[in-house]
C-alpha positions as CSV (number, residue, x, y, z in Angstrom):
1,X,279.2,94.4,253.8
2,X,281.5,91.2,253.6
3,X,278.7,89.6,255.5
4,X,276.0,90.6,253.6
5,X,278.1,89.2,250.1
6,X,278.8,85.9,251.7
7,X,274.8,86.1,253.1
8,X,273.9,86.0,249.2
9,X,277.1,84.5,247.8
10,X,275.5,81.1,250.1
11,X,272.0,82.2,249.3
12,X,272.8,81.6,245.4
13,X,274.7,78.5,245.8
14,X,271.8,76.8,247.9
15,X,269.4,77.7,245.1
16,X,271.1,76.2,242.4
17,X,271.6,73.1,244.5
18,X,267.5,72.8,244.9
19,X,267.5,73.7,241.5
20,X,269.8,71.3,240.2
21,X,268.2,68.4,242.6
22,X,265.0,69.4,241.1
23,X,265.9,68.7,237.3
24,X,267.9,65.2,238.1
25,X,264.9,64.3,240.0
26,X,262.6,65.2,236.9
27,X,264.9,63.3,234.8
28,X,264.7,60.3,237.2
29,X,260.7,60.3,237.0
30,X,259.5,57.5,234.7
31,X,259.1,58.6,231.3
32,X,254.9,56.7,230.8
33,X,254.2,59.5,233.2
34,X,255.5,62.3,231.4
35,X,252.8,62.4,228.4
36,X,249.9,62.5,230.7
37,X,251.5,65.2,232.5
38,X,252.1,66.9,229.6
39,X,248.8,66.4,228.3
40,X,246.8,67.9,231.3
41,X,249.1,70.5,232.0
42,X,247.1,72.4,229.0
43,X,243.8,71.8,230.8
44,X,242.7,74.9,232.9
45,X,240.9,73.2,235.5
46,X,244.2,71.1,235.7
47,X,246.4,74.4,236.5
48,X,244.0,75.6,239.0
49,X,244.6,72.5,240.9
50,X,248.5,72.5,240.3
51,X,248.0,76.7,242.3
52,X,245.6,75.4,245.0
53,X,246.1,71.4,245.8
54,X,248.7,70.1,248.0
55,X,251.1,68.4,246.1
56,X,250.2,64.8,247.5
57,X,246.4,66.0,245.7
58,X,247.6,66.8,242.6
59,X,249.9,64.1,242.3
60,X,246.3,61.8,243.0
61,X,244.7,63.8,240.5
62,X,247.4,63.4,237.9
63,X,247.5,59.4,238.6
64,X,243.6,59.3,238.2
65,X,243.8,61.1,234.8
66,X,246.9,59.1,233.7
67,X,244.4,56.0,234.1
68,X,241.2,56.9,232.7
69,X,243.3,58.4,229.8
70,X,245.2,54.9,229.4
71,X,241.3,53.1,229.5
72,X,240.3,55.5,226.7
73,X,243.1,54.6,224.9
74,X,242.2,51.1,225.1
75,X,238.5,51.2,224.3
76,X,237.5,50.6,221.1
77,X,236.4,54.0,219.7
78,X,232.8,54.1,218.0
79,X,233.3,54.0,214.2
80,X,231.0,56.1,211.5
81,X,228.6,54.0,210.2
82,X,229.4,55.5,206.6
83,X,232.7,54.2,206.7
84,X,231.3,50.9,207.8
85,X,229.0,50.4,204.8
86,X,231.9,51.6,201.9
87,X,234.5,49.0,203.5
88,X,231.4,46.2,203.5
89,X,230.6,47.0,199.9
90,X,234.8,46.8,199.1
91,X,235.1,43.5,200.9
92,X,231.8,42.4,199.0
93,X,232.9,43.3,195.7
94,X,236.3,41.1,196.2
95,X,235.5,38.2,198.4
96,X,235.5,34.7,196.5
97,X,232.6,33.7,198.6
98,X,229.9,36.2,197.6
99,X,227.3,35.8,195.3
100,X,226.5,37.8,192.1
101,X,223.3,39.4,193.8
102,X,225.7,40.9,196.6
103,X,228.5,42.5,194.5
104,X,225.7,44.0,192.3
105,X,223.8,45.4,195.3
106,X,227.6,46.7,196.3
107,X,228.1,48.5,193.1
108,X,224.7,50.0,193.8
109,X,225.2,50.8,197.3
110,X,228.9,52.6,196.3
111,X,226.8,54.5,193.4
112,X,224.2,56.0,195.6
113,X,225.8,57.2,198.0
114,X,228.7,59.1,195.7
115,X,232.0,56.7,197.0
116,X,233.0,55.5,193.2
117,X,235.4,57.4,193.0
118,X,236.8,56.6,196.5
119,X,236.1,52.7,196.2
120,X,238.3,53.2,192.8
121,X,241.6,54.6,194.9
122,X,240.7,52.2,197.2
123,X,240.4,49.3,194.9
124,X,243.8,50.7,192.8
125,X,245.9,50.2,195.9
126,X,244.9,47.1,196.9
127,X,245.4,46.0,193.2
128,X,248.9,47.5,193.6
129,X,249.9,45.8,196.8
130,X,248.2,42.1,195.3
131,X,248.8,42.4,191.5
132,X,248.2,38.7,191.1
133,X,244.7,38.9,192.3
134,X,242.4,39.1,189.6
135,X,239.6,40.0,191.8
136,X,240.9,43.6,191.7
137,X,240.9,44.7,188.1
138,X,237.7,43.0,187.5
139,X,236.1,44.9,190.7
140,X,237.7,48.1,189.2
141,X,236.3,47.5,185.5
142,X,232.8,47.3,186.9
143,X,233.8,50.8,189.3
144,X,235.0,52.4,186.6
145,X,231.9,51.7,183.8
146,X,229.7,52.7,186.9
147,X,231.7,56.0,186.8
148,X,230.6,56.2,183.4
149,X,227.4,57.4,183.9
150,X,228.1,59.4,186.9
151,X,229.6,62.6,184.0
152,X,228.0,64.1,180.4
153,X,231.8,64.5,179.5
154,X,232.5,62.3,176.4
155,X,235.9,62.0,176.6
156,X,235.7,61.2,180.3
157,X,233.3,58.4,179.7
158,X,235.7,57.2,176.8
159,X,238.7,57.5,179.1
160,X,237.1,55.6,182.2
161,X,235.8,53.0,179.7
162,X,239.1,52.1,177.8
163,X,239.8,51.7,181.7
164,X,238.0,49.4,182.6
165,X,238.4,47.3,180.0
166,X,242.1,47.2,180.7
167,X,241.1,46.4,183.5
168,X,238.9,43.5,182.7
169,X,241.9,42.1,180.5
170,X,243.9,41.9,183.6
171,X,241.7,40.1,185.3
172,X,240.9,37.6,182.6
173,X,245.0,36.6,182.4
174,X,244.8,36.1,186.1
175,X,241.9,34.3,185.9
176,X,240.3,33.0,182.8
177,X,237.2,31.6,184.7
178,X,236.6,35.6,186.4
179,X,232.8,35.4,185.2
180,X,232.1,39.1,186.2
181,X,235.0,40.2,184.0
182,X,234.5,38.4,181.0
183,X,230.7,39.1,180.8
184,X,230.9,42.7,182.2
185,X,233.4,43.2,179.4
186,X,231.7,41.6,176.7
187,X,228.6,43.5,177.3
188,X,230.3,46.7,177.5
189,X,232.0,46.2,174.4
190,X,228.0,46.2,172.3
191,X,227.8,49.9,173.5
192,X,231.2,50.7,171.7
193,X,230.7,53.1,168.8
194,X,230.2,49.8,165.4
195,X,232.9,51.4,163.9
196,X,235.2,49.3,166.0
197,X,234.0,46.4,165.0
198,X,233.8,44.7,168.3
199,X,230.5,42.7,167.5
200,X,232.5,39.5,166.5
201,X,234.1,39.9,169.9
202,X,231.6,39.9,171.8
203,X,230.0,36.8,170.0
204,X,233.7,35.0,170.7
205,X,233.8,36.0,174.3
206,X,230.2,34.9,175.3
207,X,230.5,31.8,173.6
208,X,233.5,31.1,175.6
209,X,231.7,32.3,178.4
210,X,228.5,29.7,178.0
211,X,231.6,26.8,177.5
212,X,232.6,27.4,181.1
213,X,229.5,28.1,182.2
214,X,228.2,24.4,181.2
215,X,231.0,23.0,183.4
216,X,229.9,24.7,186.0
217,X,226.4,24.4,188.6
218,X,224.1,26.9,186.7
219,X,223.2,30.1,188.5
220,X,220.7,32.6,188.0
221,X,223.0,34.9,186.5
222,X,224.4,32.6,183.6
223,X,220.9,33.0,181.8
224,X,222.2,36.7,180.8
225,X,225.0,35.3,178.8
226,X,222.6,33.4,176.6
227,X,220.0,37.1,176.0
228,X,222.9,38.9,175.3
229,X,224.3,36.8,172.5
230,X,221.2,35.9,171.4
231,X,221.0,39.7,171.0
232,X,224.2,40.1,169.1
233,X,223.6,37.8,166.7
234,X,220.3,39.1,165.9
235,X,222.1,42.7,166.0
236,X,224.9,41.6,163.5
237,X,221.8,40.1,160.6
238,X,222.2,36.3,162.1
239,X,218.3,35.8,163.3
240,X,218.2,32.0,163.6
241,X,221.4,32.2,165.6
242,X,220.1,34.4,167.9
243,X,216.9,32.4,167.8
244,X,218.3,29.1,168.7
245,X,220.7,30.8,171.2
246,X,217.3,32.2,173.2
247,X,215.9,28.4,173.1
248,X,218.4,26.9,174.5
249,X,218.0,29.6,177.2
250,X,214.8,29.3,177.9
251,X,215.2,25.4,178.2
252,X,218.1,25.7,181.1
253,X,216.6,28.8,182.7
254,X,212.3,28.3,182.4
255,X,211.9,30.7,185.5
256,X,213.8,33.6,183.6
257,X,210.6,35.2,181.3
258,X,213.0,37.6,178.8
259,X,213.5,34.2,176.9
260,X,210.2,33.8,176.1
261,X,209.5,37.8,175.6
262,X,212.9,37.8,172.9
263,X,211.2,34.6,171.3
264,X,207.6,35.8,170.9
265,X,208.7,39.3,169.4
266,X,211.4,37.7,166.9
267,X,208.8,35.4,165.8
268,X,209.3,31.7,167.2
269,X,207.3,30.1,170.4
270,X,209.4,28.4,172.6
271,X,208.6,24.6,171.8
């Protein structure tokens, strides 16, 4: 009996040495081998190996899957061409170096395929983390009178509008030059109901818009500010304004035919 106590009594002790050697030698392994471990431990094919391989096998096995783990990790992973085309059309909207043409086919582009509404959070953070940009608000104006026709709910389309032209306002004390903004804004501003009088306003901010714009190398773009005065002076009663606004035009901008079409139906031949 005695012996068979002591038998078990060493038995025991032996066994908690192994186990006990065990553990510290656990806690002694590298830790960058312990998340692969971990990781492949959940893989089934991975515990049939750990109940039927040597341990020298498994321990190859487990180094082999460490490293083509580590390679994936390293690879750059394929990205969705989606996501690709919305951050193109962001970085188009607010880049300094591109032209009108591209920022309008970016508002387009972000229309079509439904992501105003995301290129709006998008746009609002980045305006948040670089208030001083003006590039921001007046990319978000434009976003947000594009959302404008995306609902039938009035008050939406009044809420998003008022928007935008906060917006636009930013931008313009950042930046008094921001073309986009000023003339975005201004034309906006003819759609507002005429019982808030905006019409001399928009006269004052495309004149002011045509001042800069005759410091400046023209561009195709400039020839709008002239038809859209030219059709808010003839909207507020002042038809040789208008007139004489659509000449002057037509003289810096001869490839543009809408000066010649607004002149022939109000009357006077381009001379």
């Amino acid at each position: 009996m005695k012996r068979s106590i002591i038998f078990l009594t060493t038995l025991t002790a032996i066994t908690g040495l192994v186990i006990c050697g065990t553990i510290q030698k656990t806690r002694e392994r590298p830790p960058a081998t312990m998340p692969a471990a971990a990781e492949y431990a959940s893989d089934p094919s991975v515990k049939v190996a750990f109940k039927t391989k040597s341990p020298q096998t498994v321990s190859r096995k487990s180094r082999s899957a460490t490293a083509v783990f580590d390679q994936s990790s390293r690879d750059p992973q394929p990205q969705d061409p989606k996501e690709v085309a919305f951050k193109e059309a962001i970085d188009a909207l607010v880049s300094p170096h591109s032209t009108y043409e591209e920022r309008q086919l970016a508002l387009k582009q972000l229309k079509e395929s439904g992501r105003l509404a995301d290129a709006a959070k998008e746009l609002e953070q980045r305006k948040a983390n670089d208030p001083n940009e003006a590039l921001y608000p007046s990319a978000l104006g434009q976003i947000y009178l594009k959302l404008c026709g995306t609902t039938t709910d009035v008050r939406q389309q009044a809420i998003w509008a008022m928007t935008a032209d906060t917006d636009f306002e930013t931008a313009l004390n950042l930046d008094p030059s921001n073309w986009d903004a000023r003339f975005t804004r201004a034309v906006a501003m003819t759609f507002w109901p005429e019982g808030l009088n905006k019409g001399d306003e928009v006269i004052q901010q495309l004149n002011t818009l045509i001042d800069q714009q005759e410091q400046q190398t023209p561009q195709p773009q400039f020839a709008q500010t002239y038809l859209w005065l030219g059709k808010q002076y003839q909207k507020s009663g002042q038809a040789d304004a208008a007139q004489q606004v659509w000449q002057q035009g037509a003289a810096l901008y001869p490839d543009n035919p809408s000066f010649q079409s607004l002149l022939t139906s109000s009357g006077l031949e381009q001379q």
